[in-house]
C-alpha positions as CSV (number, residue, x, y, z in Angstrom):
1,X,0.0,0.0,0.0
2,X,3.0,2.2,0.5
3,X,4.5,2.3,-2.7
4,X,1.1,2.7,-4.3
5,X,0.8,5.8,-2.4
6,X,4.4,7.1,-3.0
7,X,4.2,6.0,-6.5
8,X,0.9,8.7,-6.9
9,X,3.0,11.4,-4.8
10,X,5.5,11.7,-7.3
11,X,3.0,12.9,-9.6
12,X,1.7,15.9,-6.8
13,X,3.0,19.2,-6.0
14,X,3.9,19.2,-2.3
15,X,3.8,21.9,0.2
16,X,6.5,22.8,2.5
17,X,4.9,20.8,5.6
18,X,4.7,17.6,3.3
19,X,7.8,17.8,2.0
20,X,9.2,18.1,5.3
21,X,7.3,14.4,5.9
22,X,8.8,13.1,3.4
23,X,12.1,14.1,4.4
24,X,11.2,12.8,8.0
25,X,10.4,9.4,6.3
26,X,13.3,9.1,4.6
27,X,15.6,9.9,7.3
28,X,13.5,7.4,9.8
29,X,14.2,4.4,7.0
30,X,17.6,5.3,7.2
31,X,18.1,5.3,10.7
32,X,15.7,2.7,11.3
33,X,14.8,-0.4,9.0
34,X,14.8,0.5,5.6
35,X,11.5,-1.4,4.1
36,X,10.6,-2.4,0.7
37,X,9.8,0.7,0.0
38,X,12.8,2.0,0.4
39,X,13.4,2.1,-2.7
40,X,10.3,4.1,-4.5
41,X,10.7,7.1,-0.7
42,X,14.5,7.2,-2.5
43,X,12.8,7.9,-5.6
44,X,11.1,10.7,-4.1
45,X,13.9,12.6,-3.4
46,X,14.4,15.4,-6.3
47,X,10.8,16.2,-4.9
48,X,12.1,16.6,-1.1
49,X,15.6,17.6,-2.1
50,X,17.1,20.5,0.7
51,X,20.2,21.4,1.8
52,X,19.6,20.4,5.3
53,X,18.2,17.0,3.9
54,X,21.8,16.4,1.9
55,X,23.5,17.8,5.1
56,X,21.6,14.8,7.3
57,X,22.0,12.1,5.1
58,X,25.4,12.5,3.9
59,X,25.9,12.4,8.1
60,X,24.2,9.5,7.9
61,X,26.7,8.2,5.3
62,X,29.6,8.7,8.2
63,X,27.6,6.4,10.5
64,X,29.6,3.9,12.2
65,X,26.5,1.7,12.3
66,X,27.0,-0.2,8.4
67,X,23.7,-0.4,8.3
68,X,22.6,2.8,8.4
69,X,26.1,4.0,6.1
70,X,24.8,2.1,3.4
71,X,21.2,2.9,3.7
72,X,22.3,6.7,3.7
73,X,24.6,5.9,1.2
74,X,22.2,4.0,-1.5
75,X,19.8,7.6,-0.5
76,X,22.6,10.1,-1.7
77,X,22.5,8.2,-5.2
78,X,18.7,9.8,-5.8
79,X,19.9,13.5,-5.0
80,X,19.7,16.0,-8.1
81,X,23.2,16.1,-9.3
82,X,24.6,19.5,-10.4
83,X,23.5,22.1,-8.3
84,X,22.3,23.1,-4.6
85,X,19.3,22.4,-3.4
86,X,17.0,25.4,-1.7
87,X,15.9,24.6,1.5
């Protein structure tokens, strides 16, 4: 049911306070367990894209925890390459 629902977000224009959900999300499946949708939230990410949201997950990426790296890792792959994101 989740990736049914994020696959229709991708086609919406968020607001600020959903975007910021989003980013929640993805930085919670990082942290956390990273479910099957992993994946199609990564996907969402020139949507959500911030330079606070780089910032976190790119700490992420320095985790000790090799779980988490590579989860934060396999995240930075879906950030717009090229120029900075607004926040």
């Amino acid at each position: 049911m989740l990736e049914s629902i994020l696959q229709r977000v991708k086609k919406l224009s968020l607001s600020p306070t959903e975007k910021a959900s989003l980013q929640r999300l993805l930085l919670n499946r990082i942290e956390n367990a990273a479910l099957r949708s992993f994946r199609r939230i990564c996907q969402l990410i020139p949507m959500i894209d911030s330079d606070p949201l780089r910032e976190a997950v790119r700490d992420r990426a320095r985790s000790t925890d090799p779980s988490v790296k590579r989860r934060a890792e396999f995240a930075l792959r879906y950030f717009p390459t090229g120029h900075h994101a607004s926040a």
